[in-house]
FITITOR-295278 format. One line per 2 residues: number of its first residue (from 1); their letters; for each residue x, y, z of N, C-alpha, C. Coordinates in steps of 0.001 Angstrom, whole numbers, plus 500000, padded with zeros to 6 digits. Layout:
NUM) a) X Y Z X Y Z X Y Z ~ ...
***
This chain:
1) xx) 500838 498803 500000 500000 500000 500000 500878 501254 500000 ~ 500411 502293 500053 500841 503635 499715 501585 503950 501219
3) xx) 502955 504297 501246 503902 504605 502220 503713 505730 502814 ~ 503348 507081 501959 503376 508269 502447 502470 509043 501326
5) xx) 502637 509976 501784 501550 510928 500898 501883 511513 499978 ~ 502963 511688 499479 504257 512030 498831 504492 511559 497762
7) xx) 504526 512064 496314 504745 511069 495273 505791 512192 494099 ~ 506847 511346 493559 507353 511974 491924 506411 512157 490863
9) xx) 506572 513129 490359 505349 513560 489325 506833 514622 488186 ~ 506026 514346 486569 506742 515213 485699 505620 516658 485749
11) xx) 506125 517510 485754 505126 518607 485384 505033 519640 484483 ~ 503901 519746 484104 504388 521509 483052 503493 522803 484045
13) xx) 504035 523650 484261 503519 525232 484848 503252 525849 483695 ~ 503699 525929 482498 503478 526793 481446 503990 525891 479929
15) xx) 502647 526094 479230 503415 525324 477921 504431 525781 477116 ~ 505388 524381 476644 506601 525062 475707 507078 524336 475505
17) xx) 508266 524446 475281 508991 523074 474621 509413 521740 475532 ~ 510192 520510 475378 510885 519886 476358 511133 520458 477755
19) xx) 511709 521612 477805 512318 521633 478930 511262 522599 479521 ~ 510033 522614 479630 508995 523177 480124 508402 521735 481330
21) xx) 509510 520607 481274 508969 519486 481869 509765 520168 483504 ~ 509282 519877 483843 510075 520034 485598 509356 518930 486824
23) xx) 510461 518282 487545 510038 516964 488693 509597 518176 489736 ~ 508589 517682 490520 507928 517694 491605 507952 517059 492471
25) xx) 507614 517253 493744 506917 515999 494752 505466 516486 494924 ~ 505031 516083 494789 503212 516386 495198 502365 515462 495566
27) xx) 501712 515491 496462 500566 514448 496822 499642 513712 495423 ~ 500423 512467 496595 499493 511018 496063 497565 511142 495592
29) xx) 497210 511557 494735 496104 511759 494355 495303 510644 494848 ~ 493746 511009 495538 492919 510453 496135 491821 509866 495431
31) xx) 491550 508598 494882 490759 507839 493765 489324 508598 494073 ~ 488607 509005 492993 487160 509335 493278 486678 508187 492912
33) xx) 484983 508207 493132 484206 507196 493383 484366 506405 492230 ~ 484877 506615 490519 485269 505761 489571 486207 505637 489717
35) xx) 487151 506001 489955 489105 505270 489905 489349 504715 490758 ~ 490651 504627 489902 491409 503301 490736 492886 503902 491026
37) xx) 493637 503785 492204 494694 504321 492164 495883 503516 491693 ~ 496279 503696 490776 497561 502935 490709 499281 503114 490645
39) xx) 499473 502320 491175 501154 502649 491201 501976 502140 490113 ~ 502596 503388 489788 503056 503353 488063 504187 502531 488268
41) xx) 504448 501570 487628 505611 501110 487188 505903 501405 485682 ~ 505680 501572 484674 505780 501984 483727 505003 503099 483231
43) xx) 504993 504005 482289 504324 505073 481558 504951 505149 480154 ~ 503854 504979 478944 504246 505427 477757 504355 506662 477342
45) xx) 505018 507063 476027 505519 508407 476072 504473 508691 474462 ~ 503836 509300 474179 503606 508819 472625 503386 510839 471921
47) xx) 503076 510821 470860 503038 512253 470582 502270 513049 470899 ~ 500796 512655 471534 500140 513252 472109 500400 514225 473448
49) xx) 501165 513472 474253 501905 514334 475146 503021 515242 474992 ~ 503360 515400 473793 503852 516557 472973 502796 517630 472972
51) xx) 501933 517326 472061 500657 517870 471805 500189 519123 473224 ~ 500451 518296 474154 499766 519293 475439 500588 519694 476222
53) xx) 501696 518901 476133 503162 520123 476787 503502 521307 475899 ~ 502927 521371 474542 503042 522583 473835 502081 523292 474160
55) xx) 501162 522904 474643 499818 523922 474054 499008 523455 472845 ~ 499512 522260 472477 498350 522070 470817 497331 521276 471143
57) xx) 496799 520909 472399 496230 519686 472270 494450 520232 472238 ~ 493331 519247 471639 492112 519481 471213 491604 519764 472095
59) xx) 491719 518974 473276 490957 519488 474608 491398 520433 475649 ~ 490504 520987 476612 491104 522047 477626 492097 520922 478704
61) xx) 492990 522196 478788 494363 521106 479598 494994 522536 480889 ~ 493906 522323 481563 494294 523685 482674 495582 522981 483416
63) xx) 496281 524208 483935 497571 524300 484269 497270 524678 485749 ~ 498521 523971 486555 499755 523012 485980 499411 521352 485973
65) xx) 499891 520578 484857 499313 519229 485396 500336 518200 485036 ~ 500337 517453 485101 501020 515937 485418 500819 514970 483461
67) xx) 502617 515310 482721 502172 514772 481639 501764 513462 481853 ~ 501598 512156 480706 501195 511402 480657 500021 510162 480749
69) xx) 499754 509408 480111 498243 508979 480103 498392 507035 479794 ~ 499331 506846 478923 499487 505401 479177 500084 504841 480358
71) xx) 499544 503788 481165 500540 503413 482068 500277 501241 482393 ~ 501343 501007 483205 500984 499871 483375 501344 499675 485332
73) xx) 500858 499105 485840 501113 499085 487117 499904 498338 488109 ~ 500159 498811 489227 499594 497464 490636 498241 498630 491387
75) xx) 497424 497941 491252 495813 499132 491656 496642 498871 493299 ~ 496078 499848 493511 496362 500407 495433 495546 500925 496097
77) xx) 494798 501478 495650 492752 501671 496081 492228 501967 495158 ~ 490850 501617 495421 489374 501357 494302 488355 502536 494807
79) xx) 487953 503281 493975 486783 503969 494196 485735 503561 494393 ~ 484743 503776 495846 483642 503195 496201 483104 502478 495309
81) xx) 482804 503001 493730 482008 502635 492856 482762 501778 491653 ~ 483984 501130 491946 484961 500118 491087 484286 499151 491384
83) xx) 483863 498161 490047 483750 496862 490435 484966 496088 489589 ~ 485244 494752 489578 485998 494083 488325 487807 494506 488575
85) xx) 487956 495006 490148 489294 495525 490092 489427 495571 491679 ~ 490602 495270 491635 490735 494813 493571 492299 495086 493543
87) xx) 493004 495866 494706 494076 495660 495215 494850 494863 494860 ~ 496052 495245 494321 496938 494157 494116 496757 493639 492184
89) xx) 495668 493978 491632 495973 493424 490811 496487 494089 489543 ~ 497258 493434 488739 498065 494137 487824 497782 494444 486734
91) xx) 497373 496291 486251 496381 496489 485195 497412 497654 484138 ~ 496651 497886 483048 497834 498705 481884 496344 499554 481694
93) xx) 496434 500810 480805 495657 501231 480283 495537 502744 480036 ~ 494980 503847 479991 494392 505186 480067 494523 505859 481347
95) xx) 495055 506809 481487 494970 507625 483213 493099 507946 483169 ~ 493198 508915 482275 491868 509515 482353 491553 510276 480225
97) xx) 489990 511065 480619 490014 511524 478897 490816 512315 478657 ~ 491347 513086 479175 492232 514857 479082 493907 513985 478972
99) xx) 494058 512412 479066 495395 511675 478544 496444 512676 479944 ~ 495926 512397 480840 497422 513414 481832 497011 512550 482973
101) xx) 498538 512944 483730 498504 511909 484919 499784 510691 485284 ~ 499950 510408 484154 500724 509406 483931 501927 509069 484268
103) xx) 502974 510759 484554 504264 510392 484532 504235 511166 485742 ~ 504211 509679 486852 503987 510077 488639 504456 508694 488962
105) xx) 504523 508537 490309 504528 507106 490901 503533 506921 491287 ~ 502124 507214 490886 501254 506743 491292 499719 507707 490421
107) xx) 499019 507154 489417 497872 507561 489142 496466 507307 489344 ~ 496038 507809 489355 494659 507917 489722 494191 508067 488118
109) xx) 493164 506380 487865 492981 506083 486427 491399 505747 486627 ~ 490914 506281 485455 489330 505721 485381 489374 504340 485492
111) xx) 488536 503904 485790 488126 502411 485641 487936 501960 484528 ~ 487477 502513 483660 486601 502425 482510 487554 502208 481680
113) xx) 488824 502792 481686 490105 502996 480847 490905 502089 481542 ~ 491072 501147 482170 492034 500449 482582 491333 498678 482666
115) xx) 492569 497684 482298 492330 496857 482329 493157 495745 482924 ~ 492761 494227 483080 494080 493294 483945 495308 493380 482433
117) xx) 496803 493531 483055 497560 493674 482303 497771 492029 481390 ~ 497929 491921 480608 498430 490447 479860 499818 489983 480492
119) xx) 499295 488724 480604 500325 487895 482034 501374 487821 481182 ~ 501953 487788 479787 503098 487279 479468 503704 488836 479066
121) xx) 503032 489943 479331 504343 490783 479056 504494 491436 480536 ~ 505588 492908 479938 506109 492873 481188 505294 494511 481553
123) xx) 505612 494945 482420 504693 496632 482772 505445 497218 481572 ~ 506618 497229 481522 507487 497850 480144 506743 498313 479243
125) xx) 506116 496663 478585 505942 496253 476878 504452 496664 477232 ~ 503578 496420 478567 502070 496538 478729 502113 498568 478247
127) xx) 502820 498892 479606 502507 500373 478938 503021 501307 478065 ~ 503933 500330 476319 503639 500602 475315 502766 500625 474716
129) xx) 501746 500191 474878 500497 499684 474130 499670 500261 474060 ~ 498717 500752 475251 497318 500943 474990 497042 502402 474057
131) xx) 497314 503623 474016 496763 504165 472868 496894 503738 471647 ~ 498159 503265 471142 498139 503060 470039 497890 501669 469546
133) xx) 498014 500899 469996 496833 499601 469884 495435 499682 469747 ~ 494693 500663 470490 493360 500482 470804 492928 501352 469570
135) xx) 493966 502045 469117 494296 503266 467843 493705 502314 466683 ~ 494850 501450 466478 495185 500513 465640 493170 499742 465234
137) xx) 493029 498855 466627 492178 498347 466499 490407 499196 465706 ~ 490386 500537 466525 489130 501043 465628 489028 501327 464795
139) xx) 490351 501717 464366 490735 502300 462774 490065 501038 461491 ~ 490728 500233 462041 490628 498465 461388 488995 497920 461398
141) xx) 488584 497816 462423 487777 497583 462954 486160 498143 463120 ~ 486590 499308 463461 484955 499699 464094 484733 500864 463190
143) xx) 485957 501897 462135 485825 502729 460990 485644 502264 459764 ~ 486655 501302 459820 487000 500935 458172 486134 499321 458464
145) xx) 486071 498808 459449 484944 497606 459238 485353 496272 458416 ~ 486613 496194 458148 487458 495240 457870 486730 493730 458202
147) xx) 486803 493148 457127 487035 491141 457835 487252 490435 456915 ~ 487437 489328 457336 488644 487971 457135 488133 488182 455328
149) xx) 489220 488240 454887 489705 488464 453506 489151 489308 452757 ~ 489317 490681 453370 488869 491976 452749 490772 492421 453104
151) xx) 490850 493693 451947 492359 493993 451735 492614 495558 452405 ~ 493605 495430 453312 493852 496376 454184 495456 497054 453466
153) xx) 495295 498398 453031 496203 499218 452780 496927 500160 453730 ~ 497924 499386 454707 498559 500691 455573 499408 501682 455401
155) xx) 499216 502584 455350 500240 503777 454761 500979 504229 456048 ~ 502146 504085 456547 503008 504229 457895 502892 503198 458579
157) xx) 503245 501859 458149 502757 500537 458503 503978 500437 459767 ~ 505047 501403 459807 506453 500626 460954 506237 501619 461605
159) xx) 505195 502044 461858 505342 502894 463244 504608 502398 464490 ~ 504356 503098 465666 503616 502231 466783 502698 501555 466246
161) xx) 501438 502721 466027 499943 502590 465441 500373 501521 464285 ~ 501192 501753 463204 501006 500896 462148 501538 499497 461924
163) xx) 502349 499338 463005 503193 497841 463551 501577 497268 463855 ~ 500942 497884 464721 499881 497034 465627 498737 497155 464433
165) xx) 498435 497881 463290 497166 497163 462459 497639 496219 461519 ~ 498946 496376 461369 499430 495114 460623 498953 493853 461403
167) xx) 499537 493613 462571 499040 492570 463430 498153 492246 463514 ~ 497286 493080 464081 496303 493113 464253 495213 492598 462879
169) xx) 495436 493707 461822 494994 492653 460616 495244 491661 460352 ~ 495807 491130 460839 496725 489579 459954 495949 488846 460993
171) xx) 495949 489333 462481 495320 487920 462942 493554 487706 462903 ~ 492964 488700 462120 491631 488571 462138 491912 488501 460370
173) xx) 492344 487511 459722 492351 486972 458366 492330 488487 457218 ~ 492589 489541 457467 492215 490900 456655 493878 490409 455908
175) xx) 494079 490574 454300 495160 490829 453361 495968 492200 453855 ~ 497050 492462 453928 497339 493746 454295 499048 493625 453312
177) xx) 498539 495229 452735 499094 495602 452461 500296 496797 452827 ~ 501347 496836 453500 501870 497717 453994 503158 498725 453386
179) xx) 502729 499824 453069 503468 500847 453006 504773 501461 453868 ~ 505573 501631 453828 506592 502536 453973 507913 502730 453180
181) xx) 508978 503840 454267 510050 504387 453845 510883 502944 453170 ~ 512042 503609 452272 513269 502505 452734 513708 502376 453810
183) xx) 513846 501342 454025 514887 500896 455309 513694 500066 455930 ~ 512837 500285 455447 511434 499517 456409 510704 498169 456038
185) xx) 511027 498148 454703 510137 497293 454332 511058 495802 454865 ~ 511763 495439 455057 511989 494162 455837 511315 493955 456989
187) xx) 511896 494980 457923 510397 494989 459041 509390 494797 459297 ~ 508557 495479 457794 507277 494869 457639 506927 494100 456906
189) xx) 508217 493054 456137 507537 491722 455816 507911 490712 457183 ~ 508615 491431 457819 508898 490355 459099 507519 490336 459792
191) xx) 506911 491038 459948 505536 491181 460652 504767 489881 460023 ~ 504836 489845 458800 503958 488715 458186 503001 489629 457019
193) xx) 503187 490696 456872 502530 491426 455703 502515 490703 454167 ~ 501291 490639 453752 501816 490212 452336 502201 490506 451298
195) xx) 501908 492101 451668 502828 492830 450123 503567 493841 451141 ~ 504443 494367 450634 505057 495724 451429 505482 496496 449992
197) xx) 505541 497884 449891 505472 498589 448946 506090 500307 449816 ~ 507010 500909 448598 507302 501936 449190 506208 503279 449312
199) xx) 505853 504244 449493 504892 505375 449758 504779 505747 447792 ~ 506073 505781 447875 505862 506949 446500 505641 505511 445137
201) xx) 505314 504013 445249 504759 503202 444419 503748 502863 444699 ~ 502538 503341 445377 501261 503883 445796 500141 503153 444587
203) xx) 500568 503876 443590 499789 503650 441869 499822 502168 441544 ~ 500793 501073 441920 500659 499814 441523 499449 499409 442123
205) xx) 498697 499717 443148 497524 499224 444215 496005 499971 444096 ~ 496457 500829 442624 494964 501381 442685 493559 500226 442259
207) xx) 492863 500858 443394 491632 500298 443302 491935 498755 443884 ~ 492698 498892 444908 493002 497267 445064 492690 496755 446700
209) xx) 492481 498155 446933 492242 498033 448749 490456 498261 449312 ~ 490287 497240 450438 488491 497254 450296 488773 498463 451699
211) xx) 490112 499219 452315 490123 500074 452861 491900 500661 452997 ~ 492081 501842 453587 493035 502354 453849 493202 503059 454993
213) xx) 494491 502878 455543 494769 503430 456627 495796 503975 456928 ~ 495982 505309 457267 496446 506684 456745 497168 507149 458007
215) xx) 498153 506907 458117 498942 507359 459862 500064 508216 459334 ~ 499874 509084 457755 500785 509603 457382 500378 511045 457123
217) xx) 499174 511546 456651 498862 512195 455990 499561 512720 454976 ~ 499648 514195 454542 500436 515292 453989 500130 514890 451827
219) xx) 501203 515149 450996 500825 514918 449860 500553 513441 449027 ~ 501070 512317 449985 500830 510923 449765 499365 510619 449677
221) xx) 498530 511682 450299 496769 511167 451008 496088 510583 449943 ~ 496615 511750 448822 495205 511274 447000 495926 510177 446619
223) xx) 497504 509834 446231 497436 508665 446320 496920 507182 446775 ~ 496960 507641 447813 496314 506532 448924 494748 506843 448703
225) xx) 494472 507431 448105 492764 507455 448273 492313 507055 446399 ~ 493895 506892 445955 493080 506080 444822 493482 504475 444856
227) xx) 493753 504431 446055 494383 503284 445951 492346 502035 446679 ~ 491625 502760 447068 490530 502618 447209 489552 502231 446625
229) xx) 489183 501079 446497 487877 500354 445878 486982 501708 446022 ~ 485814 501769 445202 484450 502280 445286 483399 501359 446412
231) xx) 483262 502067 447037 482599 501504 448540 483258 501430 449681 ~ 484414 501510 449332 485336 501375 450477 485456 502448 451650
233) xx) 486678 502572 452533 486525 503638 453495 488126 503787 453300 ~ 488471 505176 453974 490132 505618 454220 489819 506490 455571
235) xx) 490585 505466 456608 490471 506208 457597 491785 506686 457823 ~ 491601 507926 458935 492938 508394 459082 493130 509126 460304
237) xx) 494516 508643 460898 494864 509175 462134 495249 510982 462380 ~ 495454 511562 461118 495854 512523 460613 494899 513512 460141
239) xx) 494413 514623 460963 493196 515370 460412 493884 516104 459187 ~ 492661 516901 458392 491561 516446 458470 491540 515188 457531
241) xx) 490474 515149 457429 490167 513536 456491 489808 514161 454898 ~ 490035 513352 453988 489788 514448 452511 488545 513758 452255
243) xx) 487805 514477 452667 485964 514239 452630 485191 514403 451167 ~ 485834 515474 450458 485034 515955 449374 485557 515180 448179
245) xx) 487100 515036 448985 488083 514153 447453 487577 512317 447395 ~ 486997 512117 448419 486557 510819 448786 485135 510457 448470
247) xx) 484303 511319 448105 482967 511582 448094 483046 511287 446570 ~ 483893 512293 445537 484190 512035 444166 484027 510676 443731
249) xx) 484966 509764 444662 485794 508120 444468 484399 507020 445200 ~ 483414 507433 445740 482522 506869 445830 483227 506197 447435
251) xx) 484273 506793 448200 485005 506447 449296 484489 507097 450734 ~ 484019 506224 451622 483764 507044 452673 485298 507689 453629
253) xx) 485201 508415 453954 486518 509165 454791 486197 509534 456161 ~ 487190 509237 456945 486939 509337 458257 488187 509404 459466
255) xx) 488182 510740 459730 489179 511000 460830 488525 510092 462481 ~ 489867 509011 462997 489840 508847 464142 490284 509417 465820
257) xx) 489294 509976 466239 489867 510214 467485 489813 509113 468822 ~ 491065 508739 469120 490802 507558 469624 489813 507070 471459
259) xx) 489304 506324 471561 488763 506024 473101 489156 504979 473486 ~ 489857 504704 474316 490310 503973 475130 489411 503716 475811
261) xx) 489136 502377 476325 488008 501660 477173 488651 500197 477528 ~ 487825 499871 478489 488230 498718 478983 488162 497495 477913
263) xx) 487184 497706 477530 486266 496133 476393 487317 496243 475252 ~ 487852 497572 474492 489250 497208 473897 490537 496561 474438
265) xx) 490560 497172 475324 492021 496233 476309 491640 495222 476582 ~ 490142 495056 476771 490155 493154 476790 490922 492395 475840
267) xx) 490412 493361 474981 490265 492510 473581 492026 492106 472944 ~ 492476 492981 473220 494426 493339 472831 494712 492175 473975
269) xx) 494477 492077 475384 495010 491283 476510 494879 489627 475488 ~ 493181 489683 475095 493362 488079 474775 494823 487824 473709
271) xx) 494866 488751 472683 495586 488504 471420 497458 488781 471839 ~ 497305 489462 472900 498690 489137 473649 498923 487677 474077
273) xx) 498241 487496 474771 498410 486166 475567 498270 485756 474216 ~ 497506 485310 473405 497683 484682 472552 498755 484557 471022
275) xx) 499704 485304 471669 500713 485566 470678 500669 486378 469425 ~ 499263 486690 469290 498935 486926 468012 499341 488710 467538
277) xx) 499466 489537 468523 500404 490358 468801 501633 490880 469688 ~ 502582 491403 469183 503235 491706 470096 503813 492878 470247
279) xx) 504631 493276 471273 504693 494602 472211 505865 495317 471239 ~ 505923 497027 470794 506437 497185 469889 506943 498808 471216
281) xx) 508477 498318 471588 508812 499017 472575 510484 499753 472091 ~ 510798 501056 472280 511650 501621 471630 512694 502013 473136
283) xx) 513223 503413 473327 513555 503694 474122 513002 503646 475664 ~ 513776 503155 476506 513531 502815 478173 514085 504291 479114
285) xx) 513337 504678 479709 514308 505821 480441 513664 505717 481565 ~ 514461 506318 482509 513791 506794 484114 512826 507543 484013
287) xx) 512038 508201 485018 510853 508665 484824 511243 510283 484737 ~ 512717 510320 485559 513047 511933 485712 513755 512289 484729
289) xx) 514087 511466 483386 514419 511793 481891 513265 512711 481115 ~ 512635 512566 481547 510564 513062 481019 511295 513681 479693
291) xx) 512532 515230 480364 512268 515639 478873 513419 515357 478070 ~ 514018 514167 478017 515156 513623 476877 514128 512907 476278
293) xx) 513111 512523 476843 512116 511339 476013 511146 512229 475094 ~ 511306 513719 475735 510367 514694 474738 511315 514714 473822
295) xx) 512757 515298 473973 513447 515804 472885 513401 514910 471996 ~ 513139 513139 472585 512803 512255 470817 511581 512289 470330
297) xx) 510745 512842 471442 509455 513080 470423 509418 514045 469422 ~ 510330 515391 469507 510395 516396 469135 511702 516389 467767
299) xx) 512052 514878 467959 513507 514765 467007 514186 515526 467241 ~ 514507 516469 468652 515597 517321 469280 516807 516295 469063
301) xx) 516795 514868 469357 517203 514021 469840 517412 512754 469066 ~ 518038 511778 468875 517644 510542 467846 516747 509604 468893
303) xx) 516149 508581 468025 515592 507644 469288 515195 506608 468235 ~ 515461 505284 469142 515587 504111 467740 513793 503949 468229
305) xx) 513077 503282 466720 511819 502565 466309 511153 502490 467647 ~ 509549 502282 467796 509708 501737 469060 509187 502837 469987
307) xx) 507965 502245 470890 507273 503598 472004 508353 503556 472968 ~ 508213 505360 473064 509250 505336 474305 508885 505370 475821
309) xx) 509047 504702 476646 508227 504310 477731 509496 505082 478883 ~ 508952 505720 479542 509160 505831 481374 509213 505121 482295
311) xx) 509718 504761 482960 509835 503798 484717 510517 504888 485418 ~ 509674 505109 486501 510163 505323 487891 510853 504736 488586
313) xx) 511275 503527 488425 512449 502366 489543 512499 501181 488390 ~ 513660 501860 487131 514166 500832 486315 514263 499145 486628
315) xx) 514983 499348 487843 514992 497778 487688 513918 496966 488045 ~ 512677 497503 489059 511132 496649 489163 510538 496922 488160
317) xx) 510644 497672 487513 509466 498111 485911 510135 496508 484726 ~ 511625 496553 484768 511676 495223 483621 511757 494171 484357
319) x) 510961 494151 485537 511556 492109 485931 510263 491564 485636
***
C-alpha cells in the first residue's frame, strides 16, 4: 500500500517546449468514486503528450498538470464505485480523457480505461500499448469495418499505430498491404505482411484496397485514396480527412479520434496472451528523463523505432 503521501510527478507550469517538463513531489492523488489508484511502474511516452506540453492539444488542459496517460502498474485503492478491480491486481491502460497523469509514481485512472495487464508481458511492453493499439484496432475495425479476407492498405505501417494494424489485421484473416520508407520494408515483411510497397509506388495498388489506413497524411493522402475500391473507406489518424476528394471516388473518409476503454484492452490482453500480437517498445528511460524522452518526440534528439516508455524504479518496471 501507499507509504506516504508524497509522490514523483513530471510537470508543466506553462506550455513550451521539452524543457517546460520540471520533477515535483506532490501528493498522492485520492481515487474518486470511479478510479482506481495505481502505482506506476511503467508510463508510455507517445506524441500526444507533445501535443499538450506545447499547448496544441484538442481538449482544455488547465495548468499546471502531470504529463502522461498510458501506464501499466499494481491498483492500490478502488473507488467506492469500482467493480471488476481489487488491490493488488496488475492492470495497463488510460489515466483519464484529458490523457494526463501518467508520469507520477502513482495515478489515479478511470476504471473504465484500465484493464488486467496480459500475464506474458512485462509493465514495460504493457505500457507501450494501449493508445496506440486500441488506435490501431478502431481504425481496422469499428471505421473501416474490415474482415477475414477483405484487403487492408497501411500507409506508415512501421510505426507504433502501424506495427499494431498490421498485426492486428493479419490475425483477424484481413490481406494487408503495407506501406513505407526505405529501410522499412523488411520489418514489415517480418511482421507477416503480404505485400510491402514503398509510399511513392502507391499507383501499383489502385483500386486494390476494400480500405486504407492513413497514419501519414500530407501529399501521399490522393494517392492513397486512389488506391481505394468504390465503397470502400480511408480512415485516418491525421486530420483532416479528405471528405470531398473521397465523396468524388465513391470512398467514405473518416478522421479517428481515439477512446480507450476497457472492452478494447480486453480485447488486445486476449491477442497478447495469445501471441497473436506483440509489444512494439523503443527507448527505456527513468521517469526523471521526462524531457530527453520529449526531445525524441520532438527529434531534438535521435531515438531508435519503438514507444518510448518511462519507469520510475528501472529495475522493478523490467523484471
Amino acid at each position: 500500500m501507499v507509504a506516504n503521501d508524497m509522490m514523483m510527478a513530471m510537470r508543466v507550469h506553462a506550455f513550451g517546449p521539452p524543457d517546460a517538463i520540471v520533477q515535483e513531489s506532490i501528493a498522492i492523488p485520492a481515487p474518486e468514486p470511479d478510479e482506481v489508484l495505481v502505482r506506476v511502474h511503467a508510463a508510455g511516452v507517445g506524441p500526444w503528450d507533445g501535443w499538450i506540453r506545447s499547448g496544441k492539444s484538442v481538449l482544455p488542459q488547465p495548468l499546471p498538470l502531470t504529463l502522461g496517460s498510458d501506464i501499466a502498474g499494481v491498483a492500490e485503492r478502488i473507488g467506492r464505485d469500482v467493480t471488476g478491480v481489487s488491490p493488488g491486481d496488475e492492470v495497463y491502460g488510460v489515466t483519464n480523457a484529458r490523457f494526463t497523469g501518467g508520469y507520477a509514481e502513482y495515478a489515479a485512472c478511470k476504471a473504465v480505461m484500465i484493464a488486467r495487464k496480459p500475464r506474458n508481458l512485462s509493465f514495460v511492453e504493457a505500457a507501450s500499448a494501449p493508445v496506440v493499439a486500441v488506435t490501431a484496432w478502431q481504425m481496422l475495425f469499428d471505421e473501416a469495418k474490415l474482415s477475414a479476407g477483405q484487403t487492408a492498405l497501411i500507409q506508415g505501417a512501421a510505426g507504433s499505430v502501424g506495427s499494431y494494424a498490421v498485426m492486428l489485421a493479419l490475425a483477424a484473416g484481413v490481406q494487408v498491404i503495407a506501406s513505407g520508407r526505405e529501410g522499412q520494408l523488411e520489418y514489415l515483411r517480418g511482421l507477416g505482411s503480404h505485400e510491402v510497397t514503398l509510399s511513392s509506388e502507391l499507383a501499383r495498388y489502385e483500386g486494390k484496397a476494400d480500405a486504407a489506413i492513413d497514419l501519414v497524411g500530407g501529399p501521399s493522402r490522393s494517392q492513397l485514396l486512389s488506391c481505394v475500391k468504390p465503397g470502400g473507406s480511408l480512415v485516418t489518424a491525421v486530420p483532416p480527412p479528405p471528405t470531398e476528394a473521397a465523396k468524388r471516388r465513391n470512398v467514405r473518409a473518416s478522421f479517428l479520434l481515439v477512446h480507450v476503454e476497457t472492452r478494447y484492452l480486453d480485447k488486445l490482453t486476449t491477442r497478447f496472451e495469445a501471441g497473436q500480437i506483440q509489444p512494439y517498445v523503443g527507448a527505456v528511460l527513468p521517469l526523471a528523463e521526462a524531457r530527453s524522452a520529449h526531445e525524441m518526440l520532438d527529434r531534438i534528439r535521435p531515438a531508435k523505432p519503438g514507444k518510448i516508455v518511462l519507469v520510475p524504479e528501472l529495475p522493478q518496471a523490467n523484471r
